[in-house]
MDTraj code that builds the backbone (N, CA, C; nanometers):
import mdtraj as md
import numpy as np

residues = "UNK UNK UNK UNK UNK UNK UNK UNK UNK UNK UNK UNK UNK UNK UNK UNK UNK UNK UNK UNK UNK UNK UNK UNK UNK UNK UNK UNK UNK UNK UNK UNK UNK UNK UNK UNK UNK UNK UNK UNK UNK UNK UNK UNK UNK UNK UNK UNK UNK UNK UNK UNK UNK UNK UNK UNK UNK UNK UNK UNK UNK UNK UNK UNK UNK UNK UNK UNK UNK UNK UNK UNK UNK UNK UNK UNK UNK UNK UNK UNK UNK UNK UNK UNK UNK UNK UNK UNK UNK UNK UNK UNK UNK UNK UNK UNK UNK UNK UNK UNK UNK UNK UNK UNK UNK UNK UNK UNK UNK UNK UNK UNK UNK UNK UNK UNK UNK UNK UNK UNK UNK UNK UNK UNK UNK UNK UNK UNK UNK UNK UNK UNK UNK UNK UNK UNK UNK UNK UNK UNK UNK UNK UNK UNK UNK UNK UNK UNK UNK UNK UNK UNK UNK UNK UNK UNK UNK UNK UNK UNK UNK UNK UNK UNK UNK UNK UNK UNK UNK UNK UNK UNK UNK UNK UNK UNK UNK UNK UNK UNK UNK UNK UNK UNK UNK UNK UNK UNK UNK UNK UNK UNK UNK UNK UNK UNK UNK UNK UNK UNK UNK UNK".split()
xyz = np.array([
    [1.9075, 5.3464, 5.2361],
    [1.9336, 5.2099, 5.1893],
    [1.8113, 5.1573, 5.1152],
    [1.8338, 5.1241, 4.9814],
    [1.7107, 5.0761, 4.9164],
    [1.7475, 4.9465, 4.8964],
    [1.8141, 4.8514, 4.9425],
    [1.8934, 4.7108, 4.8900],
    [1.7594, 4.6155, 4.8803],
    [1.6662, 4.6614, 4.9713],
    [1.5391, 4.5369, 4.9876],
    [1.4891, 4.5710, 4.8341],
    [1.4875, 4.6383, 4.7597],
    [1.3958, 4.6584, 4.6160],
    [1.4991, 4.6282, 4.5083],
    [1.4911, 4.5741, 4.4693],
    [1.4978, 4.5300, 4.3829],
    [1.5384, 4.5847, 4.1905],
    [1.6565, 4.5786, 4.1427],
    [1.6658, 4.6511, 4.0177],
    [1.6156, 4.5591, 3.9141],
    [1.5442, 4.6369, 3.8447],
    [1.4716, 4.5732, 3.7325],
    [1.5388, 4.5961, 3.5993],
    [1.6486, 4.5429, 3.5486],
    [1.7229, 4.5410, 3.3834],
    [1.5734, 4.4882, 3.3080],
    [1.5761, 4.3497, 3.3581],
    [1.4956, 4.2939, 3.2284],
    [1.4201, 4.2224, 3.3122],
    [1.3180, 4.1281, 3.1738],
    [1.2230, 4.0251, 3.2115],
    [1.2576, 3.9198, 3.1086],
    [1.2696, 3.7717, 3.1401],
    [1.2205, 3.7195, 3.0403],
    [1.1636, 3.5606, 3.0697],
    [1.1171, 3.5545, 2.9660],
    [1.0422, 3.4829, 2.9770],
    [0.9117, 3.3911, 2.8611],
    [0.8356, 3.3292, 2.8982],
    [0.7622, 3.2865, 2.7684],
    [0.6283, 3.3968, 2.7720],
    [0.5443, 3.4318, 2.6295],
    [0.4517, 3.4983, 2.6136],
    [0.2936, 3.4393, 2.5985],
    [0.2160, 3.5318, 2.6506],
    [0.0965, 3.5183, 2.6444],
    [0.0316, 3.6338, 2.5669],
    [-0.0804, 3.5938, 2.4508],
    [-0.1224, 3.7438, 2.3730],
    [-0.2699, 3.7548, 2.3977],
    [-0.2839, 3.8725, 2.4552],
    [-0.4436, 3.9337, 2.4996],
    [-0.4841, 4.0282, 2.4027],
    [-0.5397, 3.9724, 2.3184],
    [-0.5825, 4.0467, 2.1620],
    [-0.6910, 4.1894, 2.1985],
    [-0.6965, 4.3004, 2.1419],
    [-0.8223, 4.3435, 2.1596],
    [-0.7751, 4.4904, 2.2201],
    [-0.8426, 4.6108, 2.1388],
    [-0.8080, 4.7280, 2.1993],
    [-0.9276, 4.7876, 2.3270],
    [-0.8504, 4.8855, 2.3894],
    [-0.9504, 4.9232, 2.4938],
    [-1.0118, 4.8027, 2.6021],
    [-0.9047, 4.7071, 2.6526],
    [-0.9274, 4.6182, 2.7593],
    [-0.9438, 4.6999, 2.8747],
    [-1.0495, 4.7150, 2.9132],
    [-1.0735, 4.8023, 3.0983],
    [-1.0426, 4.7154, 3.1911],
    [-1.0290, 4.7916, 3.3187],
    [-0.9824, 4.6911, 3.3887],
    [-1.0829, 4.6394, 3.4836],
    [-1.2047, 4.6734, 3.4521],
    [-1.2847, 4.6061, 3.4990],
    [-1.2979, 4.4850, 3.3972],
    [-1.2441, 4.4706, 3.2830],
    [-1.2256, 4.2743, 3.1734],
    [-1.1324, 4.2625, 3.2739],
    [-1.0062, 4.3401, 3.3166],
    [-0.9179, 4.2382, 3.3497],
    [-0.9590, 4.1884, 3.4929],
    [-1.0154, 4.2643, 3.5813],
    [-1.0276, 4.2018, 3.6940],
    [-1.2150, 4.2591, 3.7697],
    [-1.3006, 4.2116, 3.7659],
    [-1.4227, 4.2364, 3.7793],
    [-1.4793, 4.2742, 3.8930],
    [-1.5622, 4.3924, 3.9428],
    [-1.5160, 4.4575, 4.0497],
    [-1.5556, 4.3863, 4.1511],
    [-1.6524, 4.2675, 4.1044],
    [-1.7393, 4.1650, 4.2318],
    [-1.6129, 4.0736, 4.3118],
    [-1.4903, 4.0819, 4.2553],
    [-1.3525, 3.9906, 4.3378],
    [-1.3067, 4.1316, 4.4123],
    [-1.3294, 4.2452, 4.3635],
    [-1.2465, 4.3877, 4.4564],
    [-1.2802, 4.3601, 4.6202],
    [-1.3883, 4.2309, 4.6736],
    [-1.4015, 4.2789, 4.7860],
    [-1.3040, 4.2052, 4.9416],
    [-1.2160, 4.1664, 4.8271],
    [-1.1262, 4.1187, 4.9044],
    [-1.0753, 4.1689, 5.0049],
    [-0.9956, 4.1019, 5.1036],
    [-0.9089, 4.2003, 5.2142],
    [-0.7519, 4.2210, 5.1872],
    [-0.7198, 4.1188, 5.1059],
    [-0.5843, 4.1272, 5.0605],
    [-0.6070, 4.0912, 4.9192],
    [-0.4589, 4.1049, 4.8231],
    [-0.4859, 4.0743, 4.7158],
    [-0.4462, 3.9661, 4.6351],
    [-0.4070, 3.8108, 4.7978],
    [-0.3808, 3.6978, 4.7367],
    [-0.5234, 3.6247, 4.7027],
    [-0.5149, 3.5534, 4.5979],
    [-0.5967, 3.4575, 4.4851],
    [-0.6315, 3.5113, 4.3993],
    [-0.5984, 3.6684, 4.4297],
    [-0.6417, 3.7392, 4.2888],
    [-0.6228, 3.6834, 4.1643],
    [-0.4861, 3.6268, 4.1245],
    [-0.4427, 3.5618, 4.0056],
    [-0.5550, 3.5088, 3.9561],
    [-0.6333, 3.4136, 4.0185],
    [-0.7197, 3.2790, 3.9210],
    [-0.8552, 3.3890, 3.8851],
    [-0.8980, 3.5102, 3.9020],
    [-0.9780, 3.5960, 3.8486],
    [-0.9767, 3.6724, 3.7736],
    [-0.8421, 3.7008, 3.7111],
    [-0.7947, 3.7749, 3.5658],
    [-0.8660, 3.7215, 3.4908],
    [-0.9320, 3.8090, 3.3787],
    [-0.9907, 3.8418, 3.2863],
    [-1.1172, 3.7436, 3.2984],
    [-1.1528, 3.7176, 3.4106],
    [-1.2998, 3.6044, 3.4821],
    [-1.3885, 3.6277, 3.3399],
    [-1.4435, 3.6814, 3.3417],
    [-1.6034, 3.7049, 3.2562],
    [-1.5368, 3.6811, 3.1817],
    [-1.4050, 3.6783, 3.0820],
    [-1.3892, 3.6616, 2.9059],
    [-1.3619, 3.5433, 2.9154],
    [-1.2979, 3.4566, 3.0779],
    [-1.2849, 3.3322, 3.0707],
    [-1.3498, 3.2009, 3.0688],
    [-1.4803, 3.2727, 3.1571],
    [-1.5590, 3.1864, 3.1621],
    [-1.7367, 3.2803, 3.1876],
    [-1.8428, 3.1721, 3.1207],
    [-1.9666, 3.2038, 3.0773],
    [-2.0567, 3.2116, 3.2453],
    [-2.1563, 3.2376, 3.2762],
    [-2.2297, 3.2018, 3.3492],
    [-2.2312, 3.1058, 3.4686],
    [-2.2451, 2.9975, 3.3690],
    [-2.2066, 2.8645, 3.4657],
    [-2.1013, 2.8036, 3.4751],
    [-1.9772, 2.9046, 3.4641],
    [-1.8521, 2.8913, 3.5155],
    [-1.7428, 2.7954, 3.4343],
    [-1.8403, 2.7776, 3.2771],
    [-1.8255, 2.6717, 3.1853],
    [-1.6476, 2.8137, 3.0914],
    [-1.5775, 2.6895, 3.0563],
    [-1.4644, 2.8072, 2.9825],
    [-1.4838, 2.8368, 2.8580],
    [-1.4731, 2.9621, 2.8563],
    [-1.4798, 3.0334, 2.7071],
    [-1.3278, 3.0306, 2.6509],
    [-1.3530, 3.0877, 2.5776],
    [-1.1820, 3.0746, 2.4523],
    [-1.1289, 3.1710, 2.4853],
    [-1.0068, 3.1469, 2.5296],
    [-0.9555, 3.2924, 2.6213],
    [-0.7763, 3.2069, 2.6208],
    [-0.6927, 3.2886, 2.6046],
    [-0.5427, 3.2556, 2.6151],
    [-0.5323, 3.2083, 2.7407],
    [-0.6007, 3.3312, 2.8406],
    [-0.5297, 3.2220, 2.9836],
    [-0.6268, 3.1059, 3.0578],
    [-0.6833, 3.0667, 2.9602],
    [-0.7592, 2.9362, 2.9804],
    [-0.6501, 2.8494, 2.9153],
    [-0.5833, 2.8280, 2.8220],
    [-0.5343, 2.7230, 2.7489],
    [-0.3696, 2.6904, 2.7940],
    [-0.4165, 2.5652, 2.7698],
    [-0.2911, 2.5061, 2.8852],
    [-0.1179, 2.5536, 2.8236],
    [-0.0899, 2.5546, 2.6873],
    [0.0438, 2.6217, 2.6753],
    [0.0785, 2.7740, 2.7174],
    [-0.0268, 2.8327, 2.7548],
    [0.0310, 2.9650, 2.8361],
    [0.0372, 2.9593, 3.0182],
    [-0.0007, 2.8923, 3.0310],
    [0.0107, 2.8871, 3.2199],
    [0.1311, 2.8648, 3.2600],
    [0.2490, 2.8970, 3.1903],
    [0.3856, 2.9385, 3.2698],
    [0.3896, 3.0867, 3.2063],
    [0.3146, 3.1325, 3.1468],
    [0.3492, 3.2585, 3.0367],
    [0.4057, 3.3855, 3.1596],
    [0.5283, 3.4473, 3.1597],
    [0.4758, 3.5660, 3.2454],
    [0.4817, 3.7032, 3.1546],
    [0.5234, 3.7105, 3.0425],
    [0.5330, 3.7853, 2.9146],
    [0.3584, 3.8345, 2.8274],
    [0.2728, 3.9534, 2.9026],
    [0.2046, 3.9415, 2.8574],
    [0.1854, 4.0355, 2.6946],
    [0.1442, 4.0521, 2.6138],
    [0.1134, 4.0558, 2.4979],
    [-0.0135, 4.1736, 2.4283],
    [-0.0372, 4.2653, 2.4425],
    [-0.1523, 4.3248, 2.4316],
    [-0.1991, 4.4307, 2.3380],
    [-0.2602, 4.5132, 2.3084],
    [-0.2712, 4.6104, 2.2160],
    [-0.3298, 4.7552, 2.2553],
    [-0.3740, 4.7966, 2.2114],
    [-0.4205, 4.9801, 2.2382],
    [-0.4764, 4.9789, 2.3568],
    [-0.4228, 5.1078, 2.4080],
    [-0.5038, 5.1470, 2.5368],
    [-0.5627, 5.0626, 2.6299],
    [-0.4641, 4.9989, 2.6591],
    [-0.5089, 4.8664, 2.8166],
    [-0.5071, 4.9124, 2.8781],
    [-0.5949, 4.8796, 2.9593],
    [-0.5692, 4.8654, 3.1089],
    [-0.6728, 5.0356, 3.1284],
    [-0.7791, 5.0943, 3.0366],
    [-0.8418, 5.2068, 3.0998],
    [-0.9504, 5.1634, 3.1531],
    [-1.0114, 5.2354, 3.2357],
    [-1.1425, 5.2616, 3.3149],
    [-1.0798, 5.3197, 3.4382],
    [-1.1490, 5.2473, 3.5111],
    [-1.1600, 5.2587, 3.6613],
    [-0.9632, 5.2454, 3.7025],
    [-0.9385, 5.3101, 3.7897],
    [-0.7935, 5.3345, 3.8047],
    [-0.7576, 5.2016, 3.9415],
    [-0.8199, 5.0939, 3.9266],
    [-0.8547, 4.9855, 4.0354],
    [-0.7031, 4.9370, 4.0555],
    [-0.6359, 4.9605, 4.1714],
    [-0.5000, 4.8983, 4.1502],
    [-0.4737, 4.7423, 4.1722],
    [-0.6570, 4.6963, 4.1589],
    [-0.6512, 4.5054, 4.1889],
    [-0.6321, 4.4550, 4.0120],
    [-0.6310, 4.5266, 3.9418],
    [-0.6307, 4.5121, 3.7836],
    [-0.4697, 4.4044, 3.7666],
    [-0.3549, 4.5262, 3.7898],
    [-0.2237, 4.4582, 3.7498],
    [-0.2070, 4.3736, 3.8936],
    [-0.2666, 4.3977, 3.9871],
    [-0.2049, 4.2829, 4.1090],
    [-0.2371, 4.1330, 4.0613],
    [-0.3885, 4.1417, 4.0156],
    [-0.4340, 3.9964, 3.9122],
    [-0.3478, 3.9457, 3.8551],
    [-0.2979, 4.0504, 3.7502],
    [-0.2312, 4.0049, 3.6419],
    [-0.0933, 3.9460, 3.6976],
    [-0.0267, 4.0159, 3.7770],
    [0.1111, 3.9743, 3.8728],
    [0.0741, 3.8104, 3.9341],
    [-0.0399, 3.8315, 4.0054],
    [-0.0664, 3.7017, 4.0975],
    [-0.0816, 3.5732, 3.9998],
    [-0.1428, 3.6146, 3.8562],
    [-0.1638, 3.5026, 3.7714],
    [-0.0243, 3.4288, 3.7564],
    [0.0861, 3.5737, 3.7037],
    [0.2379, 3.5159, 3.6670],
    [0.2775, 3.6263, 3.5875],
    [0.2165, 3.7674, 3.5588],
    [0.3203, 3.8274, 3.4591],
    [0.3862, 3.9283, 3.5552],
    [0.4805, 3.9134, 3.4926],
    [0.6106, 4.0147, 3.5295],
    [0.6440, 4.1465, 3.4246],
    [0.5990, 4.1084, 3.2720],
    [0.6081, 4.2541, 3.2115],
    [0.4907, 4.2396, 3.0832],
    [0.4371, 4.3418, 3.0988],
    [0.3379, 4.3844, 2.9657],
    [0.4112, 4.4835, 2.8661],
    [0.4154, 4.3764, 2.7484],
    [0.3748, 4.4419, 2.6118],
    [0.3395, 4.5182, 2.5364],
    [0.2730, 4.6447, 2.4952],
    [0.1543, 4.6509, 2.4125],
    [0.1789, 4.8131, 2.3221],
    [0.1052, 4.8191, 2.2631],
    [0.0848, 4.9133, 2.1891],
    [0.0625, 5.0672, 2.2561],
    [-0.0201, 5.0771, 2.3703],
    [-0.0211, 5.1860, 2.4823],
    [-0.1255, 5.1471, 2.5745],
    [-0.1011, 5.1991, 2.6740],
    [-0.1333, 5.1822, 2.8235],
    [-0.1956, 5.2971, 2.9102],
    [-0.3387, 5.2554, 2.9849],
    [-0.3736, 5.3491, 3.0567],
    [-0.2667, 5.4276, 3.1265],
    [-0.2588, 5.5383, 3.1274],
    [-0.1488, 5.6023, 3.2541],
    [-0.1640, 5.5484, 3.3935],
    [-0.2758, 5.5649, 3.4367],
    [-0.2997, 5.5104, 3.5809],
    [-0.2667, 5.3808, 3.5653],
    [-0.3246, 5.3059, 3.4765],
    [-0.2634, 5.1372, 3.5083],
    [-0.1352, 5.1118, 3.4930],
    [-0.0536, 5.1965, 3.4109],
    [0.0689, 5.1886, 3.4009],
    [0.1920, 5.2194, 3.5638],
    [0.1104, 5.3173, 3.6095],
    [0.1559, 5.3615, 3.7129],
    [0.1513, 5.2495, 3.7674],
    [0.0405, 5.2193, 3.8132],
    [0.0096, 5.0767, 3.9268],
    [0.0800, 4.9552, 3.8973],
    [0.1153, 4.9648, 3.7707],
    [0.1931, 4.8448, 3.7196],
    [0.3483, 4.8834, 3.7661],
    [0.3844, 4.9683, 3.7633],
    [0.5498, 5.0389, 3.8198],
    [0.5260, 5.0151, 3.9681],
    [0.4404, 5.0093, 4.0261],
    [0.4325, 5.0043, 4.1657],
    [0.4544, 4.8850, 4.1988],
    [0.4552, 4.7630, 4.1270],
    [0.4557, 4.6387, 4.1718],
    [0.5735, 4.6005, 4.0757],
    [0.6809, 4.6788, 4.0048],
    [0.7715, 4.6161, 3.9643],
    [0.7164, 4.5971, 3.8399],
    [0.6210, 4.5862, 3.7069],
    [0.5921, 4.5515, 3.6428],
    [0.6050, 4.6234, 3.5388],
    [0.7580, 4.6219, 3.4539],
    [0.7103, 4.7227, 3.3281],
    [0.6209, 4.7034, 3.1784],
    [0.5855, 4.8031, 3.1566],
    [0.4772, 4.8103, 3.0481],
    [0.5624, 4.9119, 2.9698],
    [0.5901, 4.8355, 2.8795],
    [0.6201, 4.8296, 2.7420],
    [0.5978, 4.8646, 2.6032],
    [0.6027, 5.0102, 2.5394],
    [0.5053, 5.0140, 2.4132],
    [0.5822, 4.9590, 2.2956],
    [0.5586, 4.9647, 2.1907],
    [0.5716, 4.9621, 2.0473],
    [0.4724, 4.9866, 1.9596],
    [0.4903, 4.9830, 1.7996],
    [0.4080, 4.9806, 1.7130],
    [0.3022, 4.8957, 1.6853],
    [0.1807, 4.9081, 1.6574],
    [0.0990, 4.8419, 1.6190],
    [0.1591, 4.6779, 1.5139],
    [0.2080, 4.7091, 1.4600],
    [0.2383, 4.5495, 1.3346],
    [0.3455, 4.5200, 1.4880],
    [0.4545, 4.5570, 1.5306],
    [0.5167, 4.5077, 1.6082],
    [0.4741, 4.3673, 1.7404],
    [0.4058, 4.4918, 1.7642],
    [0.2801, 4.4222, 1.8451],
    [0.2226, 4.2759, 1.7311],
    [0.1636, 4.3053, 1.6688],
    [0.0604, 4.1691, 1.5963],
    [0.1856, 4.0976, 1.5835],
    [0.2829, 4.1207, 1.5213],
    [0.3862, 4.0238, 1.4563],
    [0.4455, 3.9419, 1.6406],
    [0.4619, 3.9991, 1.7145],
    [0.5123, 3.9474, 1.8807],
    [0.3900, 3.8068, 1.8750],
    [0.2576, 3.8739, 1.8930],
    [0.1605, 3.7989, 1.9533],
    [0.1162, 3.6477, 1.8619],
    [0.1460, 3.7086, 1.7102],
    [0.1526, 3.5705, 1.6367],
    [0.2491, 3.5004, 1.6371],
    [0.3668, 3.5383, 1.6397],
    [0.5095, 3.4240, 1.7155],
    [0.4546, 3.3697, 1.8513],
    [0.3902, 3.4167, 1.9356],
    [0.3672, 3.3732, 2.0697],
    [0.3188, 3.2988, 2.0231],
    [0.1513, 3.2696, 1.9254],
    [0.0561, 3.1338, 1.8887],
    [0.1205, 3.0325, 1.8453],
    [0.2226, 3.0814, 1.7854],
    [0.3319, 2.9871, 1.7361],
    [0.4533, 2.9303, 1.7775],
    [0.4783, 2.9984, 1.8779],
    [0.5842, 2.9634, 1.9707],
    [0.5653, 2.9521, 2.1132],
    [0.4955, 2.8875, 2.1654],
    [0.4241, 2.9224, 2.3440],
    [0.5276, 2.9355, 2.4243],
    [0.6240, 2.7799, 2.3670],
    [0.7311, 2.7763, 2.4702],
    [0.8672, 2.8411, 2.4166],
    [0.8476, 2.9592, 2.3430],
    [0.9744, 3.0516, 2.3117],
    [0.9458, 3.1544, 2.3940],
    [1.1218, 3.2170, 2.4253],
    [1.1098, 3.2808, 2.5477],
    [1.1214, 3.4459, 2.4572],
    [1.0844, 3.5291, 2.5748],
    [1.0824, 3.6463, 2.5228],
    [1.1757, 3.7537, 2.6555],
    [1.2594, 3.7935, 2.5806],
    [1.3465, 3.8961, 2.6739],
    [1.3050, 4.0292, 2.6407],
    [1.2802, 4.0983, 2.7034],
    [1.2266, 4.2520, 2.7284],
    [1.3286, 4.3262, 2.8310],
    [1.3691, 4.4083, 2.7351],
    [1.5110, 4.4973, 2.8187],
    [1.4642, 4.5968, 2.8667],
    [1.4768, 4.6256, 2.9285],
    [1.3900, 4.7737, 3.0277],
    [1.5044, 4.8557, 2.9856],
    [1.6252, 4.8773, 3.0426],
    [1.7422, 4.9261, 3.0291],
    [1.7286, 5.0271, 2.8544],
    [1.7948, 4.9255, 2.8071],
    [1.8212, 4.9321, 2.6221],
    [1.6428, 4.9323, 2.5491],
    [1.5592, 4.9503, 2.5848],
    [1.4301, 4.9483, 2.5562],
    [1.4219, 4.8552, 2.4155],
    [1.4419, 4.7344, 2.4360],
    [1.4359, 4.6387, 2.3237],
    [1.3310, 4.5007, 2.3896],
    [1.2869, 4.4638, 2.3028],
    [1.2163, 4.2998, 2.2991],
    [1.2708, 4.2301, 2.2158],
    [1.3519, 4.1379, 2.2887],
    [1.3548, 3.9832, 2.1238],
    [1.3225, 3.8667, 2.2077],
    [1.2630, 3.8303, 2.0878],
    [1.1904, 3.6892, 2.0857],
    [1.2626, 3.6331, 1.9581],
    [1.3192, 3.4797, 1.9710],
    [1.3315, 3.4198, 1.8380],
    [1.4535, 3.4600, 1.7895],
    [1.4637, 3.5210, 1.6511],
    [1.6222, 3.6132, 1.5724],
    [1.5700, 3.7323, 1.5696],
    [1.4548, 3.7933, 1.6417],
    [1.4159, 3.9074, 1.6210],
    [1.4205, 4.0086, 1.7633],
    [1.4861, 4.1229, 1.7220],
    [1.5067, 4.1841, 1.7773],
    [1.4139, 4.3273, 1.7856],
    [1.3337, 4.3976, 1.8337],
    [1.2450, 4.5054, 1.8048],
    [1.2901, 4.6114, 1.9252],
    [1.2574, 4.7532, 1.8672],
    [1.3012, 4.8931, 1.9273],
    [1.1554, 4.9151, 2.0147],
    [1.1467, 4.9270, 2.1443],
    [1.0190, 4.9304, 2.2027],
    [1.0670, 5.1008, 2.3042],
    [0.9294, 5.0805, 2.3820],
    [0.9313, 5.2209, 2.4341],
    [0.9095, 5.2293, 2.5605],
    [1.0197, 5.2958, 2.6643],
    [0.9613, 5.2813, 2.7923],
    [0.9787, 5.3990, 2.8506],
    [0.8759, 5.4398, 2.9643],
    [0.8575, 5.6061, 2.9724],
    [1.0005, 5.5967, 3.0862],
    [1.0206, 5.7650, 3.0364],
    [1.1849, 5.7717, 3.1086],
    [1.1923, 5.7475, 3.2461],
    [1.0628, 5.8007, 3.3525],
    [1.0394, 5.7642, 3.4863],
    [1.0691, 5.6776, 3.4928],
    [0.9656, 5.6077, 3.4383],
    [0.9522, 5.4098, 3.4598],
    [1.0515, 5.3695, 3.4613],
    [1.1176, 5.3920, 3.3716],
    [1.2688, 5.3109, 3.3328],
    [1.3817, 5.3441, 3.4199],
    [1.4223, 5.4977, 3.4819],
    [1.4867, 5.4715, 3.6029],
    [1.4505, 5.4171, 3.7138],
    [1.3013, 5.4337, 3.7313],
    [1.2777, 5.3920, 3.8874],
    [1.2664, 5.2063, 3.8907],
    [1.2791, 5.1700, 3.7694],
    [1.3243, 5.0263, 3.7510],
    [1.4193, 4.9779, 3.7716],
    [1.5060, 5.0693, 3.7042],
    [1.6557, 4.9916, 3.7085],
    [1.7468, 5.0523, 3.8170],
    [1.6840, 5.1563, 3.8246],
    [1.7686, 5.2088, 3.9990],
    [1.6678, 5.1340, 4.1544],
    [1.6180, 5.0974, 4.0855],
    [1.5871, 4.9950, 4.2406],
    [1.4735, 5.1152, 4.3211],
    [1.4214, 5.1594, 4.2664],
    [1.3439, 5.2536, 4.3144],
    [1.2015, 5.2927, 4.3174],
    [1.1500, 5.1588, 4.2667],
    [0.9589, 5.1752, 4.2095],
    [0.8982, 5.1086, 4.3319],
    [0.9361, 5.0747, 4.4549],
    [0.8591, 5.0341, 4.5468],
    [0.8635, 5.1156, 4.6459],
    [0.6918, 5.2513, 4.6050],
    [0.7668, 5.3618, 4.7312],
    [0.7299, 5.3321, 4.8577],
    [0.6307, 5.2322, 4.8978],
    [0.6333, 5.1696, 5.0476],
    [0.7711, 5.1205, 5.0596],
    [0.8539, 5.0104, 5.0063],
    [0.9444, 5.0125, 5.0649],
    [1.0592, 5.0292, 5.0637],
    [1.0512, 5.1830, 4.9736],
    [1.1794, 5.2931, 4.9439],
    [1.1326, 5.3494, 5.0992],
    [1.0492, 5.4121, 5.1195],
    [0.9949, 5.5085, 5.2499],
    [0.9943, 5.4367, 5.3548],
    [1.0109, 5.2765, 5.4123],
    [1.0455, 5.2131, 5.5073],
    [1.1445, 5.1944, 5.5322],
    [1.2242, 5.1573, 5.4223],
    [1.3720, 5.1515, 5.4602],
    [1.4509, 5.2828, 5.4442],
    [1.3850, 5.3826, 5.4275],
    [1.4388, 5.5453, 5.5113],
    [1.3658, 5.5545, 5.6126],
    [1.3096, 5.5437, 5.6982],
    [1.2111, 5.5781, 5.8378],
    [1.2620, 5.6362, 5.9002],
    [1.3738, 5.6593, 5.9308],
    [1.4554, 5.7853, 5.9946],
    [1.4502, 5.9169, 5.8985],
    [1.4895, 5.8898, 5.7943],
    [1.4580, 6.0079, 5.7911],
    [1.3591, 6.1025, 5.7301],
    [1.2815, 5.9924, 5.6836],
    [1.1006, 6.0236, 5.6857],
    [1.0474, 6.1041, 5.8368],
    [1.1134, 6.0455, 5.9439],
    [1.0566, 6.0637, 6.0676],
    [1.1394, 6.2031, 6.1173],
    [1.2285, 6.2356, 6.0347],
    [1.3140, 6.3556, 6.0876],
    [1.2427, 6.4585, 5.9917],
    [1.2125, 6.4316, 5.8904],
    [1.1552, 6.5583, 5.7931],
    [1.0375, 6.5829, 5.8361],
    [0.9865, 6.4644, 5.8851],
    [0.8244, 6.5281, 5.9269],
    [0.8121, 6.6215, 6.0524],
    [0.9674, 6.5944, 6.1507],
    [0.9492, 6.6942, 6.2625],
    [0.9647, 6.8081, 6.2583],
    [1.0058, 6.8295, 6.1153],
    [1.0747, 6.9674, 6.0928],
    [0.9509, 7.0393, 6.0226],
    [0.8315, 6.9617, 6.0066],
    [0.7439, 7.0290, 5.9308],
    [0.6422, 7.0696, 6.0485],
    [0.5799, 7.2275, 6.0193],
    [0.4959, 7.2343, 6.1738],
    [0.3822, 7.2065, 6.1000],
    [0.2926, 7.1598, 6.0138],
    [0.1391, 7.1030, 6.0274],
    [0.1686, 6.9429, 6.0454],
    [0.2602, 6.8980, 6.0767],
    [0.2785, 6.7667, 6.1226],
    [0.2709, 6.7148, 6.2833],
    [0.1931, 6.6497, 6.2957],
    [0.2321, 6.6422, 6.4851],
    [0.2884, 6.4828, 6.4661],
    [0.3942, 6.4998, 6.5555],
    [0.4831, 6.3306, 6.5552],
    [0.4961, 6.3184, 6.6823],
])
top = md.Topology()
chain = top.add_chain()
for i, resn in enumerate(residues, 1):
    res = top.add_residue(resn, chain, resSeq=i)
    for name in ("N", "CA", "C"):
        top.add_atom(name, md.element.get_by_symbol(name[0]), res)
traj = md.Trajectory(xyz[None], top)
């Protein structure tokens, strides 16, 4: 029984655009908040250092400015989300408010971690991408639907062909990307396969 998880068709929602190739995820989430015990308040520490200077004064940053703070549609470009394979990176980004990333391409590992929490990541073309993120400057409060299913984004009268890896995309829409609690709600027979295995003691 997987009924507790949830099938993921789509997202939608309004957009936020995080300009800039090669975002690590030590920009998005800085490892001095990793020493948390859980990973609530994470949200208000996404992208900390690009948001704010020293003395905690705000720099020019999208999720500083007040027409994106319902955004959960984030917006991005080449190779996000590499470095460190930190899985507090997309929990940030979740806790802030997004539900699906955008972008041009995506660390593998962050991508993964992002499927783990329900969160699909999304590719397309480079102009695709710029042309999304400048409707967003221009449209804050236009909504953006992202089809996981039919691998499409429209925003506006525009409709665009996007890309989602074939894993991702079943274990989305079959209700199947949460493997804690795909593997809890089998516990029987997690607990029967393991007896049958002899380097297991149960």
């Amino acid at each position: 029984m997987t009924d507790e998880i949830p099938e993921i068709d789509s997202v939608t929602g309004t957009g936020v655009p995080v300009r800039g190739n090669d975002i690590d995820t030590d920009q998005i989430i800085p490892a001095r908040f990793m020493k948390v015990v859980t990973f609530d308040g994470l949200g208000e520490f996404a992208f900390f250092d690009l948001r704010f200077d020293e003395d905690d004064n705000q720099k020019d940053h999208p999720f500083n400015e007040p027409q994106f703070q319902d955004a959960s549609v984030l917006a991005v470009n080449a190779n996000f989300g590499c470095g460190s394979s930190r899985e507090h990176a997309p929990q940030a980004l979740m806790r802030w408010g997004i539900d699906a990333i955008v972008g041009e391409s995506f660390a593998e590992i962050f991508a993964g971690n992002c499927l783990a929490l329900g969160i699909p990541t999304v590719t397309a073309d480079h102009e695709t991408i710029v042309e999304l993120q400048e409707w967003i400057d221009e449209n804050p409060d236009g909504e953006i639907h992202v089809d996981v299913e039919e691998e499409t984004v429209t925003y506006g009268d525009t409709t665009v062909e996007a890309t989602v890896d074939d894993a991702q995309r079943r274990a989305l829409t079959e209700g199947v990307w949460d493997t804690t609690a795909l593997m809890k709600s089998n516990a029987d027979a997690v607990a029967e396969k393991a007896a049958e295995l002899p380097y297991v003691d149960v």
